[in-house]
C-alpha positions in Angstrom: 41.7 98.8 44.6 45.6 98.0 43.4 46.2 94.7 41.4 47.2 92.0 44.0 49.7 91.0 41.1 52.7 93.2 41.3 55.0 93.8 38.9 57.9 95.3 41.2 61.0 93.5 41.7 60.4 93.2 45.6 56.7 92.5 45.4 56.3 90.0 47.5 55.7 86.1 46.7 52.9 84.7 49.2 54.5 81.6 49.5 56.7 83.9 51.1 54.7 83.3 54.4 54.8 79.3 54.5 58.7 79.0 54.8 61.3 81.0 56.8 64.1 80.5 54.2 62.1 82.0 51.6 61.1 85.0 54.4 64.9 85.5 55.3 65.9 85.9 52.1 63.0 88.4 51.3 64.2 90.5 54.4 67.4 90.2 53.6 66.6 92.0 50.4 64.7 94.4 51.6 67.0 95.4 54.0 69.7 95.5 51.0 72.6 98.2 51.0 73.5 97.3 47.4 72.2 100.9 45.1 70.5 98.7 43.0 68.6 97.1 45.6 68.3 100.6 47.6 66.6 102.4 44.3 64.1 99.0 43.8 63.4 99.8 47.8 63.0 103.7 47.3 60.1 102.7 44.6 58.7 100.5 46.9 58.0 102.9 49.6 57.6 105.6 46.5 54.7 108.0 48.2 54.2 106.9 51.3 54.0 108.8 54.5 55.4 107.7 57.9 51.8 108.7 59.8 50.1 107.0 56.8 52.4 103.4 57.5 52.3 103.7 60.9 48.7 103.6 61.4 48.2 100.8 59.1 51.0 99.2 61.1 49.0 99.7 64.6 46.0 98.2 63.3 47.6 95.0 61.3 50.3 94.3 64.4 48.1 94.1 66.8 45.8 92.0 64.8 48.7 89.8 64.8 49.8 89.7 68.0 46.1 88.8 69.6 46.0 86.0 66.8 49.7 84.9 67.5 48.6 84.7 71.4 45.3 83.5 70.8 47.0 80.2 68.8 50.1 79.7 71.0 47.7 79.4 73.7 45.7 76.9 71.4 43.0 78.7 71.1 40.9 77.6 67.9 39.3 81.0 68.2 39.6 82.1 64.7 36.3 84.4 63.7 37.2 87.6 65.4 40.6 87.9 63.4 38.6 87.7 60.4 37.0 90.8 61.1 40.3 92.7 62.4 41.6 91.4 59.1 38.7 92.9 57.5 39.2 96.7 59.3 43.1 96.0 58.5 42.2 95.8 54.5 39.8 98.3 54.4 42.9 100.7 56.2 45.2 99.9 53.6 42.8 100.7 50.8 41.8 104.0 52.7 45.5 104.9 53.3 46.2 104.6 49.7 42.9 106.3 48.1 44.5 109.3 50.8 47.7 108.7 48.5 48.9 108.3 52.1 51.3 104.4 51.1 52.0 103.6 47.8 50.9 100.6 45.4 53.5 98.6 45.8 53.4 98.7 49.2 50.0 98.7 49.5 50.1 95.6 47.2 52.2 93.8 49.7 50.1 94.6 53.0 46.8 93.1 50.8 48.1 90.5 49.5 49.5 89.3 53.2 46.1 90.5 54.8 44.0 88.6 51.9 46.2 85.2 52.3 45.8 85.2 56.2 41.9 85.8 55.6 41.8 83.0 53.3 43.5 80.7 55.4 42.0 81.0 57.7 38.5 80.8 56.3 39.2 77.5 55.3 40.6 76.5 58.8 36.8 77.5 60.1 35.3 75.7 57.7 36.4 72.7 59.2 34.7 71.7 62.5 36.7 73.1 65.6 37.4 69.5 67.1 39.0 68.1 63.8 41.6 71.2 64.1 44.9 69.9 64.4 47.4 71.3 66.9 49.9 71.0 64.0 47.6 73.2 61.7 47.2 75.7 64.7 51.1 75.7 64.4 51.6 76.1 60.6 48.8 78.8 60.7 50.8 80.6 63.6 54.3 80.2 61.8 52.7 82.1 58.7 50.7 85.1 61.0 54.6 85.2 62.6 56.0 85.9 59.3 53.9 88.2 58.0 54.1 90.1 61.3 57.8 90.0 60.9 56.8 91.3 57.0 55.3 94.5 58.2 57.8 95.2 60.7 60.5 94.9 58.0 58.4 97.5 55.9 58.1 99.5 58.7 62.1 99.7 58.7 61.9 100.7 55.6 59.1 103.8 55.8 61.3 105.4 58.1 64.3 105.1 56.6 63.1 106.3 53.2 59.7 107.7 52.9 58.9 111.7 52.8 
């Protein structure tokens, strides 16, 4: 298992996923042109494959996109992500004892997969009537941002992995 705590210079900050200022200006530097930038990003993607990203990208995306629908519609129903979340981490982990994505990247997906577990754990700890509609919202802003995360990465694995 990789260290959640990542020492790379794009490693990404979870708070990363409660504010879209602090997400722009993570994509906007991952998306950088500047050479120093594009070397940081080359590490980054280091060994990863693009069959090896995109099927961790299938799994986690659509994870996110039943969740995202599930709590626009305001659907409370939370326990079934959990366990895509699960298959989602155990993915990344297989992909990269396969060498298939590399640490830092890998480091990235788990972190974002193990803060949307959390959260939501402790949503369903509380009773489902005492849910807020404005929790629902902040917990569907964050599963928005990490989708837009991954999508980001996936930007980059095809622009610069082998």
């Amino acid at each position: 298992m990789v260290s959640q705590m990542s020492h790379h210079p794009l490693a990404l900050k979870l708070e990363t996923l409660d504010d879209d200022v602090k997400l722009a200006n993570y994509i906007n530097e991952l998306l950088s042109t500047d050479p120093r930038r594009v070397r940081e990003i080359r590490e980054l993607i280091g060994n990863t494959s693009h069959s090896g990203y995109r099927r961790v990208h299938e799994h986690l995306a659509a994870t996110l996109d039943r969740l995202i629908s599930g709590l626009e519609a305001g659907s409370g129903e939370l326990k079934g992500s959990l366990l895509s979340l699960s298959k989602a981490l155990i993915l990344v982990e297989y992909q990269l004892a396969r060498k298939q994505i590399s640490d830092s990247l890998a480091n990235i997906l788990i972190g974002i997969i193990r803060k949307l577990i959390s959260d939501i754990s402790k949503m369903m700890e509380s009773k489902e009537p005492t849910r807020s509609s404005d929790e629902l919202r902040k917990l569907r802003e964050k599963v928005e941002r990490a989708r837009t995360i991954i999508d980001c990465l996936a930007v980059l694995v095809y622009r610069w992995a082998r």
